[in-house]
N, C-alpha and C positions, 0 to 999 in steps of 0.2 A: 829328483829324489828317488833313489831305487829302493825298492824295498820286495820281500817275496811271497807275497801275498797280498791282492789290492782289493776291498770289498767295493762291490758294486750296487748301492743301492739304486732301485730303479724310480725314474721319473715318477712314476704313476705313483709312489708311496709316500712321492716328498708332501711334506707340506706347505700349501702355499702362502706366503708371507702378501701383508698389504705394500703395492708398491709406491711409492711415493712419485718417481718417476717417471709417467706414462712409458716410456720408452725402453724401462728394465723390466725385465720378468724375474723374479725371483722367488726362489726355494729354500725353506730348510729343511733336512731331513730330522724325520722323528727320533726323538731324542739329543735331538741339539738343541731345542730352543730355548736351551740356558745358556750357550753360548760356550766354547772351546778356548783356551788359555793357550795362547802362543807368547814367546819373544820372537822367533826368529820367522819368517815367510818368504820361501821361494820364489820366485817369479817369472815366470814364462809364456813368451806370446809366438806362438803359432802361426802359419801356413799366413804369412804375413810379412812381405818384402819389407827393407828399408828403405826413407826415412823413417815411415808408418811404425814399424818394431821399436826402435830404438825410443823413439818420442811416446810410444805406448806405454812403454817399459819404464821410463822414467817419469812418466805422470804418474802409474801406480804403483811405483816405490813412494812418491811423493803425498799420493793422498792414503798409501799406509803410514806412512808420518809423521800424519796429522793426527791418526789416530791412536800412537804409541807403539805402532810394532817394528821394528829394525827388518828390512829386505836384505836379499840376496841375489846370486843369479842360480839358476835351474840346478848346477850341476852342482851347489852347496848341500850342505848339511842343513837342515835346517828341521822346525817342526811342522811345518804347512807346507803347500806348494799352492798357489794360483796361478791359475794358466787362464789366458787368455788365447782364443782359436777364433781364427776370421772364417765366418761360415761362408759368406756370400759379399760381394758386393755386385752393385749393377745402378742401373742410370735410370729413374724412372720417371715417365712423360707427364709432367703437371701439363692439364690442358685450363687454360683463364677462357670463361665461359662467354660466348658474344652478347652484349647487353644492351638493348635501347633504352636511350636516356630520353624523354619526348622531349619535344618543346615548348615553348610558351608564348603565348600572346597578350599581352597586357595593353588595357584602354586606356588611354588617359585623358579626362576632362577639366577645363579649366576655363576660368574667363580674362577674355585680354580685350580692354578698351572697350568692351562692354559688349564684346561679342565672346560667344562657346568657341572653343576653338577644342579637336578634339582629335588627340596624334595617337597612333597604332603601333605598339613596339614586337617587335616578332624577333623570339630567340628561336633557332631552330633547331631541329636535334639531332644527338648525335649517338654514337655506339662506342664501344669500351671492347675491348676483350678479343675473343673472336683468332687465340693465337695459343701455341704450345710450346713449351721449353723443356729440359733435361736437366733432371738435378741426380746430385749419384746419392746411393743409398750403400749401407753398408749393417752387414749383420755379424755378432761375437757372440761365442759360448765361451761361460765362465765355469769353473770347478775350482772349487778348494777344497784339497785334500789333506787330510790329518793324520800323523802317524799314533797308529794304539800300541799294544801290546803284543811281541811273537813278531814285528818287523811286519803287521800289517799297516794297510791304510783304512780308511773312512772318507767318502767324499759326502761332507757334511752340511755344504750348501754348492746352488747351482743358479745362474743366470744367466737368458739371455738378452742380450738388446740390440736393439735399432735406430741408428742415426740417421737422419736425412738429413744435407747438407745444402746450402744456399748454390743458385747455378754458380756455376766455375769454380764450386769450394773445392779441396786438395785431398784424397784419400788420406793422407796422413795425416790431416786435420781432424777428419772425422775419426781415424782410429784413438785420438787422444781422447777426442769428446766421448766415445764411447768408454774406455778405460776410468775417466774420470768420471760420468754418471753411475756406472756400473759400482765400482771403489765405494761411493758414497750411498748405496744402496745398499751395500752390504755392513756399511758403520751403521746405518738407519734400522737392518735385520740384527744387531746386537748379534751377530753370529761369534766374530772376531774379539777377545778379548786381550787384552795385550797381559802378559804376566806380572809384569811391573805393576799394573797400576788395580790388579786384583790380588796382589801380596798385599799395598798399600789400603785397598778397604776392609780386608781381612784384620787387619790387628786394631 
């Protein structure tokens, strides 16, 4: 979305939204928190190879969707743009903690043919844990930018989040999971109003 003139409002002035999803940070800045009127939103994901883009791309056209706005791709027309930007990813070392389980010895008494007879069970013990594995992690900045008046913009909300994925999970898995927790944090922040459906409470 080009436009000649882009206002930058700064992190420290946002306001911070409650997140619902431990794993999205989210912001709206002052003066949005009645929420912005689109039809149409851009869409763009960032510093982020395929398959991981494309599958990004199409989860959040999809969970804009659900919420009444029609997407596009970056280099439309449109009146928002959401960008998705892959900050970081990397692998990080879950260590499972070495554990003693004790054992146990149970007595057991009883009478057989008129004598005590009396048997000694011995469980013994054992340990758990004690080992490290590599799971990948992955980090997104989010901005949704609004066009105003004079061919400015407004970036009117921002998030970021963090995925951490099951060991062997696939980078482009996690970039969808991220896309789609993120997405739905932002329906959650009522930031996104679709036009349609705020003409329709209006009359």
């Amino acid at each position: 979305m080009q436009t000649l003139q882009s206002t930058v409002i700064a992190w420290t002035l946002m306001l911070l939204t409650g997140c619902a999803d431990p794993a999205v940070w989210s912001a709206v800045a002052p003066g949005y928190s009645t929420g912005v009127s689109v039809s149409r939103v851009a869409v763009a994901v960032e510093d982020m190879q395929d398959p991981g883009r494309s599958w990004s791309e199409r989860k959040l056209a999809d969970e804009l969707s659900a919420i009444g706005v029609y997407t596009v791709g970056a280099e439309s027309k449109a009146e928002a743009l959401l960008t998705m930007r892959l900050v970081r990813q990397r692998y990080v070392i879950v260590d499972v903690p070495l554990v003693y389980h004790p054992g146990e010895t149970k007595v057991i008494t009883y009478e057989k043919k008129g004598k005590t007879v009396t048997k000694i069970k011995e469980r013994p013990g054992y340990t758990t844990g004690g080992y490290s594995y590599e799971v990948p992690e992955a980090t997104a900045a989010f901005t949704l930018d609004v066009s105003e008046l004079e061919g400015r913009t407004a970036t009117v909300w921002t998030a970021n989040t963090t995925v951490r994925g099951e060991e062997n999970a696939g980078w482009a898995a996690l970039a969808v999971d991220i896309a789609q927790r993120t997405v739905r944090q932002l329906r959650r922040d009522k930031v996104l109003l679709p036009a349609a459906k705020l003409q329709m409470t209006s009359k």
